[in-house]
VEXLUMZA-669845 format. One line per 2 residues: number of its first residue (from 1); their letters; for each residue x, y, z of N, C-alpha, C. Coordinates in nm, 3 decimals. Example, Ala and Ser with C-alpha at 12.3 -4.5 7.8 and 13.67 -1.06 7.14 Angstrom:
<nodes>
1> AS> 1.319:-0.569:0.780:1.230:-0.450:0.780:1.320:-0.330:0.780  1.285:-0.225:0.708:1.367:-0.106:0.714:1.290:0.003:0.787
</nodes>
This chain:
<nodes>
1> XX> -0.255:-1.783:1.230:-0.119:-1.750:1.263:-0.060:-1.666:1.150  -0.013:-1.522:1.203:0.055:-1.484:1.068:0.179:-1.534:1.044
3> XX> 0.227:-1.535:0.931:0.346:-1.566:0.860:0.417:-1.433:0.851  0.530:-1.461:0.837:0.655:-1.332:0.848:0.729:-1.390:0.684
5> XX> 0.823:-1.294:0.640:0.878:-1.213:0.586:0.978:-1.160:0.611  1.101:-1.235:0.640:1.269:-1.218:0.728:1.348:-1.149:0.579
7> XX> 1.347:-0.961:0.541:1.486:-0.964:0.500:1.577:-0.931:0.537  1.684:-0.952:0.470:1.832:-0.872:0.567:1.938:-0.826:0.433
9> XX> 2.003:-0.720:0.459:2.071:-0.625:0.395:2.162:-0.722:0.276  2.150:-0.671:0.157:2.254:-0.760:0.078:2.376:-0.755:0.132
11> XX> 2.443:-0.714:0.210:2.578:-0.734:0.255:2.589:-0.803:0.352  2.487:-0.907:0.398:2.446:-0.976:0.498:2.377:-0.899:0.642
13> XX> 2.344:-0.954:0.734:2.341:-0.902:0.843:2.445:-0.822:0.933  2.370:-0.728:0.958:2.486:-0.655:1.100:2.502:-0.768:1.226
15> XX> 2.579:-0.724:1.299:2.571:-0.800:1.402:2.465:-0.818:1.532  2.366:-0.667:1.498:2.276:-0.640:1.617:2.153:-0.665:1.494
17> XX> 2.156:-0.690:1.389:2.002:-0.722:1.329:1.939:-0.610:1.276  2.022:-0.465:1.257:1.958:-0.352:1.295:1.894:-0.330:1.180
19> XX> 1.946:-0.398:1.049:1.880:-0.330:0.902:1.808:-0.462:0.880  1.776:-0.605:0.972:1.687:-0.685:0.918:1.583:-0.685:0.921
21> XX> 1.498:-0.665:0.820:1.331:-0.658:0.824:1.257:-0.783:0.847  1.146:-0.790:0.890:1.041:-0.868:0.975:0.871:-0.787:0.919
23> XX> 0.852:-0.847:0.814:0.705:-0.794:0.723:0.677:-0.933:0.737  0.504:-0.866:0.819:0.417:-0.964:0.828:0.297:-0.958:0.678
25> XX> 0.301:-1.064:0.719:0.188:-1.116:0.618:0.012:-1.123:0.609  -0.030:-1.002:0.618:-0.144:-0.963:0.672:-0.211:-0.863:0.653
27> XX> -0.358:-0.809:0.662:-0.438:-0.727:0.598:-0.383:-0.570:0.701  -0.368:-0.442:0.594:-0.324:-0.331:0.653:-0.429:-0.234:0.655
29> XX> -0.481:-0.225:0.796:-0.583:-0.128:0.832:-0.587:0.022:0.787  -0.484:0.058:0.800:-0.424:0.178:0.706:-0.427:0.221:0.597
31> XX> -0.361:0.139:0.521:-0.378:0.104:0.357:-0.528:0.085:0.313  -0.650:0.054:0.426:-0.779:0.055:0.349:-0.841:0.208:0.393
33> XX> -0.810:0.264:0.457:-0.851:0.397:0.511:-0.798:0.495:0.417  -0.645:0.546:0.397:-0.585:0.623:0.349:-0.482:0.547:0.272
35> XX> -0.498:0.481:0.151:-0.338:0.429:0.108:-0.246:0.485:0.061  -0.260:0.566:0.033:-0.156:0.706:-0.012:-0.075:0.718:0.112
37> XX> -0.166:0.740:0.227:-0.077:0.807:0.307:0.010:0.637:0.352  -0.010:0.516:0.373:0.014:0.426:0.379:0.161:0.402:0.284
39> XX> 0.113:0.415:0.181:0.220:0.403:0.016:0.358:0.487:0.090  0.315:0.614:0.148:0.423:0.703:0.118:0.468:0.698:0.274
41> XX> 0.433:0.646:0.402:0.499:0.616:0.487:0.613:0.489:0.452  0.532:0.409:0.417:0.671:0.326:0.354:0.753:0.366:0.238
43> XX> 0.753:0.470:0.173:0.845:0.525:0.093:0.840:0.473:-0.044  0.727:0.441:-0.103:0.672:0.337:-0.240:0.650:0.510:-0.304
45> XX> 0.680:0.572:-0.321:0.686:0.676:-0.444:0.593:0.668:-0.529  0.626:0.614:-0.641:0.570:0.587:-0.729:0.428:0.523:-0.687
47> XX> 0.420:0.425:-0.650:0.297:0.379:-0.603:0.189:0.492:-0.586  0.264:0.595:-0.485:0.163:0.643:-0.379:0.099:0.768:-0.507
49> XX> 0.202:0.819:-0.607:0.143:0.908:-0.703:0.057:0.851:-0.783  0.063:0.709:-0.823:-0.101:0.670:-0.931:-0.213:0.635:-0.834
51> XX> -0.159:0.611:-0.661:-0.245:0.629:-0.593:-0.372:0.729:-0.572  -0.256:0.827:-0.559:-0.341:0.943:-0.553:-0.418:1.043:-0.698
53> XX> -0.334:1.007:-0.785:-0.382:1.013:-0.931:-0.569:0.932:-0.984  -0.546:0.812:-0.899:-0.667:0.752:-0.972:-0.780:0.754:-0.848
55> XX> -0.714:0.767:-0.734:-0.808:0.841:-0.616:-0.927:0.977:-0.690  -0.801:1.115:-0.706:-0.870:1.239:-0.761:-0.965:1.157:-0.865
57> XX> -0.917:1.100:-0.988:-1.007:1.048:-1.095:-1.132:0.985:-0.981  -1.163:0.895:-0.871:-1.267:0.874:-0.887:-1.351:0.960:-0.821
59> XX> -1.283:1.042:-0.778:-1.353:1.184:-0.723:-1.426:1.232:-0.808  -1.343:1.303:-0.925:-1.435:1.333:-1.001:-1.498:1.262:-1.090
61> XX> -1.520:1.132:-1.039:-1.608:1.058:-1.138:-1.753:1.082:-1.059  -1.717:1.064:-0.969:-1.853:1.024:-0.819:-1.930:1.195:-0.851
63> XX> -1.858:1.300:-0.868:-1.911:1.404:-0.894:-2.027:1.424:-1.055  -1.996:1.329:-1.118:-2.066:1.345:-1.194:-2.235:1.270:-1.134
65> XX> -2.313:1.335:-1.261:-2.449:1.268:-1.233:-2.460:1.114:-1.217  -2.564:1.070:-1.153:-2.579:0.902:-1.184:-2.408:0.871:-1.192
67> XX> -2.334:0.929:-1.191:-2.169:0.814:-1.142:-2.150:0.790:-0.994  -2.251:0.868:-0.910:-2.204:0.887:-0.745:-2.141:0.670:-0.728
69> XX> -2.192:0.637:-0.745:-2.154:0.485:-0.638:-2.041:0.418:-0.736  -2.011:0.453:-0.865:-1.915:0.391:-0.928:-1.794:0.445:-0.868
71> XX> -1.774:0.640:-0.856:-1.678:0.700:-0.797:-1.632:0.614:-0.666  -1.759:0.615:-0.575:-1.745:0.568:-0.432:-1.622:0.454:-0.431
73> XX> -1.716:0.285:-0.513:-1.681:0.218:-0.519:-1.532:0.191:-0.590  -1.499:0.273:-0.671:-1.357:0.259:-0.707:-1.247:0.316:-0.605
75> XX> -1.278:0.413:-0.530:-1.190:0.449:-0.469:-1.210:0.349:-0.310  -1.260:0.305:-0.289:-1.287:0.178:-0.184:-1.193:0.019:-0.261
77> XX> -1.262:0.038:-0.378:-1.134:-0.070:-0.436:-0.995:-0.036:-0.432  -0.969:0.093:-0.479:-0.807:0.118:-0.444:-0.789:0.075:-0.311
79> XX> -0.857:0.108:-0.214:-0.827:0.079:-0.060:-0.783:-0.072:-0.061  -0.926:-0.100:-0.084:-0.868:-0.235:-0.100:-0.786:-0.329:-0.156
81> XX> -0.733:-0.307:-0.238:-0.631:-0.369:-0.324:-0.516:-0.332:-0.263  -0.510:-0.185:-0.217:-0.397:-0.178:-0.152:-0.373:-0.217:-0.003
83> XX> -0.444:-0.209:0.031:-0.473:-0.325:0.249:-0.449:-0.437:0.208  -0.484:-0.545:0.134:-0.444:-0.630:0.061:-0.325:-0.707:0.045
85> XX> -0.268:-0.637:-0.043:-0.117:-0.606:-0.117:-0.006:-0.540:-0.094  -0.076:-0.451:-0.027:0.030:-0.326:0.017:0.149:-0.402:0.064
87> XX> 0.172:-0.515:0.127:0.285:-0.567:0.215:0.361:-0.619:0.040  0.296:-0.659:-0.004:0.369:-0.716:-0.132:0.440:-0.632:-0.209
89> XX> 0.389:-0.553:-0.223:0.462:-0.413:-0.300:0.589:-0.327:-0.248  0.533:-0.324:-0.085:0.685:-0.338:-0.010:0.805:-0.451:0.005
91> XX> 0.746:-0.528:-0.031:0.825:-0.632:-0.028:0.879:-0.606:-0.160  0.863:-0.577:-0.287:0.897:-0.622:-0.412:1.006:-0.511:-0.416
93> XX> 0.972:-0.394:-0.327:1.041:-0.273:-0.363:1.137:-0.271:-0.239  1.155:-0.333:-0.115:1.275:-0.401:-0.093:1.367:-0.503:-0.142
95> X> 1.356:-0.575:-0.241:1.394:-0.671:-0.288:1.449:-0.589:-0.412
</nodes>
């Protein structure tokens, strides 16, 4: 069963609910494919630039000799950390 994640506007709620958020608690298919593009649909800025900052880095790590599977594997860990987490980070940066 997922768990939810109810916020609502510091000035309390509207009367129709319209600015209350509803973040589930759960792995983001998105965020393991592309998290950049993930980061920056939800509007995490910052996030999405060391995203894509340590992405390029493992690019050109994987380009080097004998680095091919370290490159791979780091940029599969970003994925993952961010599919993960990603809801948390939105959460922290609504809050």
């Amino acid at each position: 069963m997922t768990s939810y994640l109810v916020l609502e506007a510091p000035n309390g709620p509207d009367r129709d609910h319209k600015t209350t958020r509803f973040i589930a608690d759960r792995f983001v298919w998105l965020a393991l494919i592309a998290p950049w593009l993930w980061l920056a649909i939800n509007r995490l800025w910052l996030a999405t630039a060391i995203v894509v900052l340590a992405l390029l880095l493992a690019g050109q790590v994987s380009i080097l000799a004998g680095f091919e599977p370290v490159g791979i594997l780091c940029g599969f860990a970003i994925g993952l950390i961010t599919a993960l987490e990603g809801r948390d980070f939105l959460v922290r940066h609504l809050m």
